[in-house]
ChimeraX commands (.cxc) that place a marker at each C-alpha (Angstrom):
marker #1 position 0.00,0.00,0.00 radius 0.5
marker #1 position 3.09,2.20,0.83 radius 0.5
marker #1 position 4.52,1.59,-2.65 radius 0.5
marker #1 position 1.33,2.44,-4.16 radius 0.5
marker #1 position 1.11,5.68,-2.38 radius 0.5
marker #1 position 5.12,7.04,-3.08 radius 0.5
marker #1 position 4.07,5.63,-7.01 radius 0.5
marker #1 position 1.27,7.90,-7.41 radius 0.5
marker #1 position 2.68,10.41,-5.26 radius 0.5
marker #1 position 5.68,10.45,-7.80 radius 0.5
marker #1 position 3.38,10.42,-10.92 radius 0.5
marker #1 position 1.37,13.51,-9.77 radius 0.5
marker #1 position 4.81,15.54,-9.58 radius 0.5
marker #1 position 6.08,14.72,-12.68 radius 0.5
marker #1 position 2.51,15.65,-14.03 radius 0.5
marker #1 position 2.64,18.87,-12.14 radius 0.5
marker #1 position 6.03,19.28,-13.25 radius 0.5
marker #1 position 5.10,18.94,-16.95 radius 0.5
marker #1 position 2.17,20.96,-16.97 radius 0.5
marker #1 position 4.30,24.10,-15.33 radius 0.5
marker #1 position 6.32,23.34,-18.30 radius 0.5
marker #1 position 3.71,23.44,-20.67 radius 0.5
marker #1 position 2.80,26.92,-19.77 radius 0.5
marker #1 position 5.98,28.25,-19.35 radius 0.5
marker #1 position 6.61,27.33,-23.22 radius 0.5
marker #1 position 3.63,28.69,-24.55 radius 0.5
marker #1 position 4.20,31.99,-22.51 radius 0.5
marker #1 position 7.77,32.60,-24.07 radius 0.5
marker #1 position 6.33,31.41,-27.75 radius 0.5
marker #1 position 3.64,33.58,-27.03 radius 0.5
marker #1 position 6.03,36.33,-25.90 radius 0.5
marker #1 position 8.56,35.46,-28.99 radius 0.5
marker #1 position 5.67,35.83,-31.23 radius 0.5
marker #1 position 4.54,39.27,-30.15 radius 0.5
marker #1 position 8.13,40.37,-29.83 radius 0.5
marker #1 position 8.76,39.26,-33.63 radius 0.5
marker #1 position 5.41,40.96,-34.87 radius 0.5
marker #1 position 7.38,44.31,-33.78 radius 0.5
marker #1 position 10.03,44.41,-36.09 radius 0.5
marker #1 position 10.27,43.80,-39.79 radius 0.5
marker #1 position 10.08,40.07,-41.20 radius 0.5
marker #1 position 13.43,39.45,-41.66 radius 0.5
marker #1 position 14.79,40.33,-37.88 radius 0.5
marker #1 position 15.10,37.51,-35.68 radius 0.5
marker #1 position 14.68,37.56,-31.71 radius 0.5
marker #1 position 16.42,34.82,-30.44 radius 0.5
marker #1 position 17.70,32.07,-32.35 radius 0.5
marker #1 position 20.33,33.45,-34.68 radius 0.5
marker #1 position 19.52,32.98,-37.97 radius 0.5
marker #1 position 21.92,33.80,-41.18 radius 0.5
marker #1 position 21.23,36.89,-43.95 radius 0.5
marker #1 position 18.74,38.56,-41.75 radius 0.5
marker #1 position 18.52,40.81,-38.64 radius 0.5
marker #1 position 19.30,39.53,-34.94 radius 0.5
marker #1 position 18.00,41.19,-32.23 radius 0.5
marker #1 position 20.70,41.96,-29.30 radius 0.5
marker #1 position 20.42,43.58,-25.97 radius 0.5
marker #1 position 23.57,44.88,-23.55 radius 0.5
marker #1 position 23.33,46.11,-20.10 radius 0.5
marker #1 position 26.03,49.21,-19.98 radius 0.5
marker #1 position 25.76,50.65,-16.30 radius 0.5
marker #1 position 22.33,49.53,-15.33 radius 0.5
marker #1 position 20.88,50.36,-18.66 radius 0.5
marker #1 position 19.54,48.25,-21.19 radius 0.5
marker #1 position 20.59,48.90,-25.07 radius 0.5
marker #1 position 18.70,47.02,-27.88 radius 0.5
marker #1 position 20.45,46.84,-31.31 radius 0.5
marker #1 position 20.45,44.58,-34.28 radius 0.5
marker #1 position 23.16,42.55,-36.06 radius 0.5
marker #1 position 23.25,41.75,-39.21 radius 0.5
marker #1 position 24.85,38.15,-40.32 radius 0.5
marker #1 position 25.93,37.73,-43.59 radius 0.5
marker #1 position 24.33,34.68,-45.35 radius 0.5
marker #1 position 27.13,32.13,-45.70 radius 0.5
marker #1 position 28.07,33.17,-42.11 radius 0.5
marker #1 position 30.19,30.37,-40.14 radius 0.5
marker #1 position 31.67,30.56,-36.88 radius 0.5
marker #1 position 34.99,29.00,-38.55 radius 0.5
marker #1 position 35.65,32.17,-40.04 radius 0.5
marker #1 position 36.79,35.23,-38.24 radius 0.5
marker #1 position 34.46,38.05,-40.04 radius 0.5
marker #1 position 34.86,41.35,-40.21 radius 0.5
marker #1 position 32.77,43.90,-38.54 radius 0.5
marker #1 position 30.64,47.09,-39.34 radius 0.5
marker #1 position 29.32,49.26,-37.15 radius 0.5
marker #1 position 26.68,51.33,-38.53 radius 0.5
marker #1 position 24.81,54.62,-36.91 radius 0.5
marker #1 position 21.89,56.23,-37.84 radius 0.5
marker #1 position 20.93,60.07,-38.15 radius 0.5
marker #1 position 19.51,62.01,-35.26 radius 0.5
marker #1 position 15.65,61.31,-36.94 radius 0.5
marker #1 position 16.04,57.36,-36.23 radius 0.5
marker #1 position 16.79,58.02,-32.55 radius 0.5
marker #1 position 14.80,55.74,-30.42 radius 0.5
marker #1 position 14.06,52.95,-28.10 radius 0.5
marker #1 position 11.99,50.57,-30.81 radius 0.5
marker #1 position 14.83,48.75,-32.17 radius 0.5
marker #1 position 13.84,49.27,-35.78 radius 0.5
marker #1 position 13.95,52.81,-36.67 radius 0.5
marker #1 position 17.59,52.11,-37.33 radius 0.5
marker #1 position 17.68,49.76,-39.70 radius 0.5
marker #1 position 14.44,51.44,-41.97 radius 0.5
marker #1 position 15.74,53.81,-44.99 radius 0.5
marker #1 position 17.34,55.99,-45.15 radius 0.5
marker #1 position 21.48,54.59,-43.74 radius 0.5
marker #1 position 23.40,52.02,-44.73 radius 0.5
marker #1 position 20.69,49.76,-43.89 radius 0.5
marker #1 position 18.99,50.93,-46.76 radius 0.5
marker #1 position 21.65,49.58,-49.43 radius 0.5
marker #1 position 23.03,46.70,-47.31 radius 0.5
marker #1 position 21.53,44.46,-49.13 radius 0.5
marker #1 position 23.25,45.35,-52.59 radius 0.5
marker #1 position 26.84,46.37,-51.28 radius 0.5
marker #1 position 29.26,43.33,-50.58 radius 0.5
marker #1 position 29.31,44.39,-47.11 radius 0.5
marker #1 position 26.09,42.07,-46.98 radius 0.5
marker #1 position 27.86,38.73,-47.81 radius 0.5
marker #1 position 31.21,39.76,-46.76 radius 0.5
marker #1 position 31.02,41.31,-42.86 radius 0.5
marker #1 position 28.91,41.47,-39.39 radius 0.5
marker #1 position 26.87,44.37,-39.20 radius 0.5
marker #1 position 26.17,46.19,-35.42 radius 0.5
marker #1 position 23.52,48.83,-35.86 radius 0.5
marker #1 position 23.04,50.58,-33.02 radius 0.5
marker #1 position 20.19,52.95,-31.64 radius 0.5
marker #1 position 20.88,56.17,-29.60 radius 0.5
marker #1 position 18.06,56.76,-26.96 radius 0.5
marker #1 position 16.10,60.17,-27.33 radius 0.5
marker #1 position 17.79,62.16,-24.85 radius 0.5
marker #1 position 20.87,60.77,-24.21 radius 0.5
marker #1 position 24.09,62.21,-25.16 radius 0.5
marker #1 position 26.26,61.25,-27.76 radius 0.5
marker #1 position 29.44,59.97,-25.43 radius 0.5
marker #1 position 27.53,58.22,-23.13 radius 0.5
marker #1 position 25.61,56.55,-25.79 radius 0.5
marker #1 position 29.26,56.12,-27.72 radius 0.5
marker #1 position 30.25,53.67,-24.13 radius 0.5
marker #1 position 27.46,51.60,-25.01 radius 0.5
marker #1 position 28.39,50.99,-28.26 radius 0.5
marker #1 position 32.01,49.65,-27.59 radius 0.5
marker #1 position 29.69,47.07,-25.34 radius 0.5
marker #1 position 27.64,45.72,-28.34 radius 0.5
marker #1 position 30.97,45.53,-30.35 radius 0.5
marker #1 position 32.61,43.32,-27.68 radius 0.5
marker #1 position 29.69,41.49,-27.63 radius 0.5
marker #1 position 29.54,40.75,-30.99 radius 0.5
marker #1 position 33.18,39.64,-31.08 radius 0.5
marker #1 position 32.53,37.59,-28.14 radius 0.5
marker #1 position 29.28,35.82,-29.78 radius 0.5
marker #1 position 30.64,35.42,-33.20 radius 0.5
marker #1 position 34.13,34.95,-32.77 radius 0.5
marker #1 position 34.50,38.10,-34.88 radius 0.5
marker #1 position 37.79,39.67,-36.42 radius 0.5
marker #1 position 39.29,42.23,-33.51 radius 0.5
marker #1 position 41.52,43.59,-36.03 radius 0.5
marker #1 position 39.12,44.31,-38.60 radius 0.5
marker #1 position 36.45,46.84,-37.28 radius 0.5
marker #1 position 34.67,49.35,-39.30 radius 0.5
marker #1 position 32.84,52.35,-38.49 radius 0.5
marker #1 position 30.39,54.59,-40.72 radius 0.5
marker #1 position 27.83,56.91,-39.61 radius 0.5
marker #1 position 25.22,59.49,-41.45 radius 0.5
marker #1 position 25.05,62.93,-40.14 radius 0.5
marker #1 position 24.25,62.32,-36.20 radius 0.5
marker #1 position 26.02,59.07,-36.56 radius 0.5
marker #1 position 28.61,60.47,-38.20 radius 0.5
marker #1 position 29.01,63.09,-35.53 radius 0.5
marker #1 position 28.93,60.17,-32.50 radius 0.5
marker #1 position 32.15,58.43,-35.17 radius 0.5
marker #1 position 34.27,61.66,-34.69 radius 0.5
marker #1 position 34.28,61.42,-31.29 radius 0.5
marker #1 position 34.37,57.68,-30.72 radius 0.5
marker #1 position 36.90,56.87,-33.43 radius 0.5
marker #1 position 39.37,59.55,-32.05 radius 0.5
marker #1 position 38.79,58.63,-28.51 radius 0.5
marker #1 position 39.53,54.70,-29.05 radius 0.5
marker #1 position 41.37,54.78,-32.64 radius 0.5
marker #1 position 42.94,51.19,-31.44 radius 0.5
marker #1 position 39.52,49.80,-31.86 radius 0.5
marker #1 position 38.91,50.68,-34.89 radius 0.5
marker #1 position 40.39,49.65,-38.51 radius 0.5
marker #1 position 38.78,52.34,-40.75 radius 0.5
marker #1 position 36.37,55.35,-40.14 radius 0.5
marker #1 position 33.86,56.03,-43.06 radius 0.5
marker #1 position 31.57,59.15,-41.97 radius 0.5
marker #1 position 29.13,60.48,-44.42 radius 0.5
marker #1 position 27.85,63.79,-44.17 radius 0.5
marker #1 position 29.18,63.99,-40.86 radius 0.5
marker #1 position 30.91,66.90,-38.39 radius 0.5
marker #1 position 32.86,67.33,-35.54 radius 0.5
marker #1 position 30.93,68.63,-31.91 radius 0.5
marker #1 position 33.68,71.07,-29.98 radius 0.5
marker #1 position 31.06,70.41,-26.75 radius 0.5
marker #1 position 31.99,66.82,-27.07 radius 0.5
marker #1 position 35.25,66.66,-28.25 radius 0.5
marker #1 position 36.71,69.00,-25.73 radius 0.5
marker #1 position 34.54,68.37,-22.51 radius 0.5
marker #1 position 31.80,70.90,-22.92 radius 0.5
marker #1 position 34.59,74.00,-22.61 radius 0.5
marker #1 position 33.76,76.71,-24.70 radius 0.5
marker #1 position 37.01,76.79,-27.23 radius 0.5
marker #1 position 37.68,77.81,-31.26 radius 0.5
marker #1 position 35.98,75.05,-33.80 radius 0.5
marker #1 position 39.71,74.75,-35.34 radius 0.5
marker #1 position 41.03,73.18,-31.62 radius 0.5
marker #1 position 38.41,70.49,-31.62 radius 0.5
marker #1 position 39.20,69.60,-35.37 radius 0.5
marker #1 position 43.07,69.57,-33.99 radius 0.5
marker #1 position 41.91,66.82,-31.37 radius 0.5
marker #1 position 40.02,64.53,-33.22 radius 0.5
marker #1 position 42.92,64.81,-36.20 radius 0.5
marker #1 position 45.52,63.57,-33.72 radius 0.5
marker #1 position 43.15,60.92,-32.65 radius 0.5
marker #1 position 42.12,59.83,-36.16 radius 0.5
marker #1 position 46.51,59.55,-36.67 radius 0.5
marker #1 position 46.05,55.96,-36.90 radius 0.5
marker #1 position 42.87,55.11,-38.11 radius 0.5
marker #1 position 42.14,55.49,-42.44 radius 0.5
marker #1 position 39.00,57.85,-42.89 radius 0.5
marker #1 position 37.22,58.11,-46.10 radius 0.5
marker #1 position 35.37,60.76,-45.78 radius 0.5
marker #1 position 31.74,61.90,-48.24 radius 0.5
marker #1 position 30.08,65.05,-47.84 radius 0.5
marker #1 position 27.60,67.39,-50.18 radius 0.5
marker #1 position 29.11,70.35,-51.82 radius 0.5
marker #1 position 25.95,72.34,-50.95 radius 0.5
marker #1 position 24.92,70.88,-47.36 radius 0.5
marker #1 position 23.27,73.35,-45.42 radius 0.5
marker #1 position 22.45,71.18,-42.43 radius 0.5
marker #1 position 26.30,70.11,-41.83 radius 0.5
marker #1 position 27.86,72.96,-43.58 radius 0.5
marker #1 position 30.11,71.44,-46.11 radius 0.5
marker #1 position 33.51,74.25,-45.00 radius 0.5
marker #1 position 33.21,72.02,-41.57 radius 0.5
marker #1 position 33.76,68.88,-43.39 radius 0.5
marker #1 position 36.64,70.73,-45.46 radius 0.5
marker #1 position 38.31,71.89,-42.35 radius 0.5
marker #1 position 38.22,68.09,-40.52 radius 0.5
marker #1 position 39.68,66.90,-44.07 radius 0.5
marker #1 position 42.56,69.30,-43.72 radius 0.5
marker #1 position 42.89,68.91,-40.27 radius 0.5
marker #1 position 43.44,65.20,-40.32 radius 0.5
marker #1 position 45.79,65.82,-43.45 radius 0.5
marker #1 position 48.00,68.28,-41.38 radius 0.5
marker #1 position 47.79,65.30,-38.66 radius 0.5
marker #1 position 49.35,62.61,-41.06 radius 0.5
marker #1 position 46.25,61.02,-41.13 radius 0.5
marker #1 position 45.77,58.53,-44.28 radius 0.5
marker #1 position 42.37,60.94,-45.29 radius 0.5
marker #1 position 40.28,60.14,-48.65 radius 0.5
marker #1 position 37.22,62.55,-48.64 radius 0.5
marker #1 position 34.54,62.95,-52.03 radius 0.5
marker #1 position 32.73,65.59,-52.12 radius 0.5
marker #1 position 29.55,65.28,-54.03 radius 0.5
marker #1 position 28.91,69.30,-56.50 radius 0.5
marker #1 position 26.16,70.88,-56.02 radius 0.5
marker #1 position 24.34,67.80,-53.43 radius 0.5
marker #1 position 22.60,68.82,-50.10 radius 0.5
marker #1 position 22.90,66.98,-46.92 radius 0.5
marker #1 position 21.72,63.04,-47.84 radius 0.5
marker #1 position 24.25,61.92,-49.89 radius 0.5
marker #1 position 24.38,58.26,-48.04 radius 0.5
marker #1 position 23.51,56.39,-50.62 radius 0.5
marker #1 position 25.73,57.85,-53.37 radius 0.5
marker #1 position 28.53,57.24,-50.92 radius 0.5
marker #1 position 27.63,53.78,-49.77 radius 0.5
marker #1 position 27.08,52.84,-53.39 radius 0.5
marker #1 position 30.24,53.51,-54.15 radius 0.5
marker #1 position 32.04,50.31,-55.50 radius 0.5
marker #1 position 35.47,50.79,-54.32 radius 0.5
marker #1 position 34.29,51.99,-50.77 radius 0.5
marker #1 position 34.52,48.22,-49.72 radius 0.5
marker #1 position 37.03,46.88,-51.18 radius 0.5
marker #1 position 38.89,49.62,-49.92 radius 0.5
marker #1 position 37.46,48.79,-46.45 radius 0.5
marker #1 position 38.11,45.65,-46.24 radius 0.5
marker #1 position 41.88,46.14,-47.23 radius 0.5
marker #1 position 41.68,47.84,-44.02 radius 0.5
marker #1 position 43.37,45.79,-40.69 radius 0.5
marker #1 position 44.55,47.41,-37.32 radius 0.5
marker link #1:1,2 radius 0.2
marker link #1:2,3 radius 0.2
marker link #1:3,4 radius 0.2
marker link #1:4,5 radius 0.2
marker link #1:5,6 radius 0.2
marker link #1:6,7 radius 0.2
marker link #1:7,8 radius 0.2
marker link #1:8,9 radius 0.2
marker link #1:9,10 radius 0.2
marker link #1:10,11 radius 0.2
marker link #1:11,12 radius 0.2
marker link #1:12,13 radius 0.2
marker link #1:13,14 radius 0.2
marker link #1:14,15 radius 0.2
marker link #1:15,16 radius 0.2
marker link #1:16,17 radius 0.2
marker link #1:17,18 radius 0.2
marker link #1:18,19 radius 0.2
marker link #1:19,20 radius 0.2
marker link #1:20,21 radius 0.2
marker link #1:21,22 radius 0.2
marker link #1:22,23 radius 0.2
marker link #1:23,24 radius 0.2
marker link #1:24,25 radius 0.2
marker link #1:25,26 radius 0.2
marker link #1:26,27 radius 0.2
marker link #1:27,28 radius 0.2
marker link #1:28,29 radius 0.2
marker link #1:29,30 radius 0.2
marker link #1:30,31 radius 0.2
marker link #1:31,32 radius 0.2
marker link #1:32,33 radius 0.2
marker link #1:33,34 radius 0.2
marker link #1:34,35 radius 0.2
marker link #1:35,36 radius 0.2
marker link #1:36,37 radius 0.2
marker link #1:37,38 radius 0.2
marker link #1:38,39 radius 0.2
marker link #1:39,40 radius 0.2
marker link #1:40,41 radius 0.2
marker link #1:41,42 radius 0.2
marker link #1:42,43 radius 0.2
marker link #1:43,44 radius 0.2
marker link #1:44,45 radius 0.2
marker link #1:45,46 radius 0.2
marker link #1:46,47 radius 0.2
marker link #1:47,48 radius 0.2
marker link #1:48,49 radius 0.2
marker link #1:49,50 radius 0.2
marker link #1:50,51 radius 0.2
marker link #1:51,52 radius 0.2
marker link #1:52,53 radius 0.2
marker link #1:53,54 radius 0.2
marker link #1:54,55 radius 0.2
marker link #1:55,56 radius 0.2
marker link #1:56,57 radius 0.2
marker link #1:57,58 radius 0.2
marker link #1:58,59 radius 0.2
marker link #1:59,60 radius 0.2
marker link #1:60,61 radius 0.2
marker link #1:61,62 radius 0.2
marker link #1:62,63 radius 0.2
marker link #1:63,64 radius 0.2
marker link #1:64,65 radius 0.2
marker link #1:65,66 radius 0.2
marker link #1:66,67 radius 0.2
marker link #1:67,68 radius 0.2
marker link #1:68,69 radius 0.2
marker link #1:69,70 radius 0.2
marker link #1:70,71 radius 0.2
marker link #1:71,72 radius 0.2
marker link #1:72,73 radius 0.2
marker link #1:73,74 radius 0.2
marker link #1:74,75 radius 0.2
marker link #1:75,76 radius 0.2
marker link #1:76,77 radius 0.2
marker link #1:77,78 radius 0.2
marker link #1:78,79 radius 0.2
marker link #1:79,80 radius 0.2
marker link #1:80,81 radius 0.2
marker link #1:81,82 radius 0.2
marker link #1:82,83 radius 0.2
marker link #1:83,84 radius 0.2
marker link #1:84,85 radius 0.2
marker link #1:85,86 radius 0.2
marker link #1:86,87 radius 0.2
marker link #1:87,88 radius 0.2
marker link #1:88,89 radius 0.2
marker link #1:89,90 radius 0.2
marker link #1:90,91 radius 0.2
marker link #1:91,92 radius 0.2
marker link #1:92,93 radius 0.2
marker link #1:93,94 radius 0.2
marker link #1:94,95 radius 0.2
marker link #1:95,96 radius 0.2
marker link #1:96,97 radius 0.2
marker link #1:97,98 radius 0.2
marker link #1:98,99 radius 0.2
marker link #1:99,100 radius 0.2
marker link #1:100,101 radius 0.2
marker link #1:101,102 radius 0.2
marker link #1:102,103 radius 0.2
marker link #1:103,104 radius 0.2
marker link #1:104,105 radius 0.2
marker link #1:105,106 radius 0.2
marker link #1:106,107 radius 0.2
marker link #1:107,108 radius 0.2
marker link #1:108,109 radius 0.2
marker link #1:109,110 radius 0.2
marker link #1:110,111 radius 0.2
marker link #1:111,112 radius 0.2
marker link #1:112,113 radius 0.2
marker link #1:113,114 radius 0.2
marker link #1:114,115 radius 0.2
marker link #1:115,116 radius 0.2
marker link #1:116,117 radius 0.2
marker link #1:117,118 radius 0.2
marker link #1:118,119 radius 0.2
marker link #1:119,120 radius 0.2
marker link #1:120,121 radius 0.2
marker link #1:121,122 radius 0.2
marker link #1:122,123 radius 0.2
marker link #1:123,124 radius 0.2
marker link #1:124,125 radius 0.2
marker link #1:125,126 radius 0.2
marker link #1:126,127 radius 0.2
marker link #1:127,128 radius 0.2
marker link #1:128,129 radius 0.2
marker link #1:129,130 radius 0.2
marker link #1:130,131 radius 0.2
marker link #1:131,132 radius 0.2
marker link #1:132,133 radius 0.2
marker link #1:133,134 radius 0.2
marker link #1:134,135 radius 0.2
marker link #1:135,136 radius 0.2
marker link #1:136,137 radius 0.2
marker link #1:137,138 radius 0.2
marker link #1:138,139 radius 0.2
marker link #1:139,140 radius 0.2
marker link #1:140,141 radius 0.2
marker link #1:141,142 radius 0.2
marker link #1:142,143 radius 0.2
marker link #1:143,144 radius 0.2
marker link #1:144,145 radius 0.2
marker link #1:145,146 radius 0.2
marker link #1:146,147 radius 0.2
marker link #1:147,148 radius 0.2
marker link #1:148,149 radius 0.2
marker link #1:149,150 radius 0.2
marker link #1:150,151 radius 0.2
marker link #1:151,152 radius 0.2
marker link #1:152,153 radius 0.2
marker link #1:153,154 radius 0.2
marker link #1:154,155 radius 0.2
marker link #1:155,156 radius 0.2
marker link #1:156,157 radius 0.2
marker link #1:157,158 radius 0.2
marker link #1:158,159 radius 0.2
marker link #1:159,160 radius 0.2
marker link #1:160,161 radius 0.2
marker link #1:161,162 radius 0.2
marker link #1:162,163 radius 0.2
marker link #1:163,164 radius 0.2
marker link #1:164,165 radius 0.2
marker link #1:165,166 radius 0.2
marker link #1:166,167 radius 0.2
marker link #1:167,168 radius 0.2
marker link #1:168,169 radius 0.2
marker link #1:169,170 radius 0.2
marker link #1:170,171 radius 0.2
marker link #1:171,172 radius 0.2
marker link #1:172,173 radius 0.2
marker link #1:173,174 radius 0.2
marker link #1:174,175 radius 0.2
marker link #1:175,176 radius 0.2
marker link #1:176,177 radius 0.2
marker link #1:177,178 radius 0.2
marker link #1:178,179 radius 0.2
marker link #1:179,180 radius 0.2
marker link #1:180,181 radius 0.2
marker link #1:181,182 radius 0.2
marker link #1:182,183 radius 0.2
marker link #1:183,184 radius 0.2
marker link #1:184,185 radius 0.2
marker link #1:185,186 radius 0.2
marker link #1:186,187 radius 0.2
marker link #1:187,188 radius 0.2
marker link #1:188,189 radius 0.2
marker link #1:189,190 radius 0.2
marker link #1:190,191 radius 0.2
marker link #1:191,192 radius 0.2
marker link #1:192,193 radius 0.2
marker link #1:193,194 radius 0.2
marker link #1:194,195 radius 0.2
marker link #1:195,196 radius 0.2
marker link #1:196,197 radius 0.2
marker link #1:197,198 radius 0.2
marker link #1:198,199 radius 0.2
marker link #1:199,200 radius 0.2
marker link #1:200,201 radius 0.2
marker link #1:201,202 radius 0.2
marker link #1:202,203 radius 0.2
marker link #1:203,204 radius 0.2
marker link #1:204,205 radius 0.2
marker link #1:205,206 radius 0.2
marker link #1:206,207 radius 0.2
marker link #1:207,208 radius 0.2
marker link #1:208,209 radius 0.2
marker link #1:209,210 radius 0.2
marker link #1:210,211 radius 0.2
marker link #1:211,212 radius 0.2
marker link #1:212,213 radius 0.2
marker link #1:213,214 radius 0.2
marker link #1:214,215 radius 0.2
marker link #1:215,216 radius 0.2
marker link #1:216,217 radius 0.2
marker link #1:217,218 radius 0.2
marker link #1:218,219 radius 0.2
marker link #1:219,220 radius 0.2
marker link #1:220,221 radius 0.2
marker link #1:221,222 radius 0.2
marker link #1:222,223 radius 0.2
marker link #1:223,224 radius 0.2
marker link #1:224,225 radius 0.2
marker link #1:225,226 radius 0.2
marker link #1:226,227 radius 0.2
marker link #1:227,228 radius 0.2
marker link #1:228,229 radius 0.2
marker link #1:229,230 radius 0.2
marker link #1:230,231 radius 0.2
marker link #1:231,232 radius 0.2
marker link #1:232,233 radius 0.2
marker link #1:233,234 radius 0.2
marker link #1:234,235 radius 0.2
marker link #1:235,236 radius 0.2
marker link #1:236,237 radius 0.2
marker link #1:237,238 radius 0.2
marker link #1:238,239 radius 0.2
marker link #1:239,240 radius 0.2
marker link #1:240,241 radius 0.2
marker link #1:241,242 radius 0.2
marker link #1:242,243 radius 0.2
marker link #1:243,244 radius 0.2
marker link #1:244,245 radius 0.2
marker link #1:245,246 radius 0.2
marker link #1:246,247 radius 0.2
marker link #1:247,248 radius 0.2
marker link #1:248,249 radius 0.2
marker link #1:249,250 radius 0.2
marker link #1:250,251 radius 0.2
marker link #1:251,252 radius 0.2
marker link #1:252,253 radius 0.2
marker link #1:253,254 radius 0.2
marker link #1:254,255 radius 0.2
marker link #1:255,256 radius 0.2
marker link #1:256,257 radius 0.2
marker link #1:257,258 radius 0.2
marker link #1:258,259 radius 0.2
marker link #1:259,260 radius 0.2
marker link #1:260,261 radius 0.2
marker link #1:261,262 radius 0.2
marker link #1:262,263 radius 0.2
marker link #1:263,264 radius 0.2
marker link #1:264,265 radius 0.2
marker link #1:265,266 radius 0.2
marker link #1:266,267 radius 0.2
marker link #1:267,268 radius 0.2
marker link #1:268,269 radius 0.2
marker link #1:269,270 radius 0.2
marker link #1:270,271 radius 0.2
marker link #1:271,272 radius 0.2
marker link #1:272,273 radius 0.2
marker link #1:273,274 radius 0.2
marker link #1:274,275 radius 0.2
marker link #1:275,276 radius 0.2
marker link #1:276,277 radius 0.2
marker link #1:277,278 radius 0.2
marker link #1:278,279 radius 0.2
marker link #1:279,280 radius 0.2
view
C-alpha cells in the first residue's frame, strides 16, 4: 500500500512538473511571437539565424541597449568576419529597435553592397535624450559582444555613420582609434562640446583633437558640396585637419548635393574593397 502511495505520489509531480512546463513554453512562444510581430520580417529575436537581422540587448551601467546585427548569409563561426558598425541620423533616434535599420542609412543599401555577404553588421540605436558619449560607451559594449558571440575579427572593425552618426564616429573613433580599422563618416561633423569636454574653445582646436586621434585610423570621408544642415567648410576643415595630422584621409565631395548623400557614398564600388583592405 506504501509503494502504491510514493508511485502515485511520484506520478502527480512529474505531471505537475510537466504541466508548469507546458505553460511556461507557450508563454515565451507567445512572448517570442509578439516580440517578432514588432520588427520587420526578416529580424530575428532569439535564435540566430543567417542573412537577416538579430535582435541583441547589452546592459552598460544599469541600462539596457537594444540593437540589431546583421549576419551575412554564408556566415560560419569558422571564419573570423569582419565587422561594421553602422549609426543612424539624429531622426532614427529611439528605443523601438527598428527605426535604425528602416531607410534611409546604410541599412537601406546593405543588401546590394558586398558588405552584406562579406562582414557582421552592429547597428546601433541612440536613446532620445541621451548624449552622444555616453551613448558612444554603449556601443564599444555591443561591439565586444559581438566579437565575443561570433568569434568576430578584432583587427578588422569598421565604423560609418550618417550625419548624427557620423558626428557620434568623430568622437568615438578619435577617442579609441585602437579599436577601430577604418572610419567612413558620411555627411558627418565634428561637436567642440563633445570633443573637448563641454569647454567653450575655437571650432579649429576640436578639429586639432580629433585629427591627432584619427593619426592611426584610415577615414574616407563623403560630404555634399551644398549641405546646409552640416555645412560642407566644416567637413573641409576636418579633411585638412586630419591631413596636417598625417592622417591617411580620402574625402569625395559630391557638387552641387545637399545633406543626404548616403547612398551615393555607400554605393560607391570601391568603398569596400577599400574597407576591407583595411586591418589594425
Amino acid at each position: 500500500m506504501r509503494r502504491l502511495l510514493l508511485v502515485l505520489a511520484i506520478v502527480g509531480v512529474i505531471a505537475v512538473a510537466l504541466v508548469i512546463a507546458l505553460e511556461i513554453r507557450a508563454d515565451r512562444r507567445a512572448s517570442s511571437s509578439e516580440l517578432e510581430s514588432a520588427f520587420p520580417a526578416d529580424t530575428v529575436v532569439g535564435p540566430t539565424t543567417y542573412g537577416a537581422y538579430n535582435v541583441r540587448v547589452i546592459v552598460d551601467q544599469g541600462t539596457r541597449f537594444h540593437y540589431q546585427v546583421y549576419l551575412p548569409r554564408r556566415f560560419t563561426s569558422r571564419k573570423h568576419w569582419p565587422v561594421i558598425i553602422a549609426l543612424h541620423g539624429s531622426t532614427q533616434k529611439g528605443r523601438d529597435n527598428r527605426q535604425q535599420i528602416e531607410p534611409p542609412g546604410f541599412a537601406a543599401i546593405l543588401r546590394d553592397s558586398s558588405a552584406a555577404n562579406n562582414a557582421i553588421t552592429i547597428f546601433p540605436q541612440n536613446p532620445v535624450g541621451m548624449r552622444g558619449p555616453r551613448f558612444n560607451t554603449a556601443i564599444l559594449g555591443m561591439l565586444d559582444a559581438t566579437l565575443r558571440e561570433f568569434h568576430a575579427d578584432s583587427a578588422r572593425v569598421y565604423f560609418t555613420g550618417v550625419s548624427y552618426g557620423g558626428i557620434l564616429g568623430y568622437d568615438l573613433v578619435s577617442r579609441f582609434p585602437e579599436r577601430f580599422a577604418a572610419f567612413v563618416p558620411v555627411s558627418g561633423d565634428v561637436s567642440v562640446g563633445w570633443t573637448m569636454d563641454g569647454r567653450s574653445v575655437p571650432r579649429d582646436s576640436a578639429f586639432e583633437v580629433v585629427a591627432a586621434g584619427l593619426k592611426t585610423v584610415p577615414v574616407w570621408a563623403f560630404h555634399g558640396g551644398a549641405d546646409s544642415q552640416v555645412p560642407t567648410d566644416n567637413a573641409r576643415h576636418i579633411v585638412d585637419a586630419m591631413r596636417k595630422a598625417g592622417v591617411n584621409i580620402q574625402y569625395t565631395e559630391y557638387p552641387g548635393k545637399g545633406h543626404s548623400i548616403w547612398d551615393e557614398a555607400y554605393r560607391t564600388p570601391e568603398l569596400y574593397t577599400w574597407m576591407f583592405a583595411q586591418h589594425r
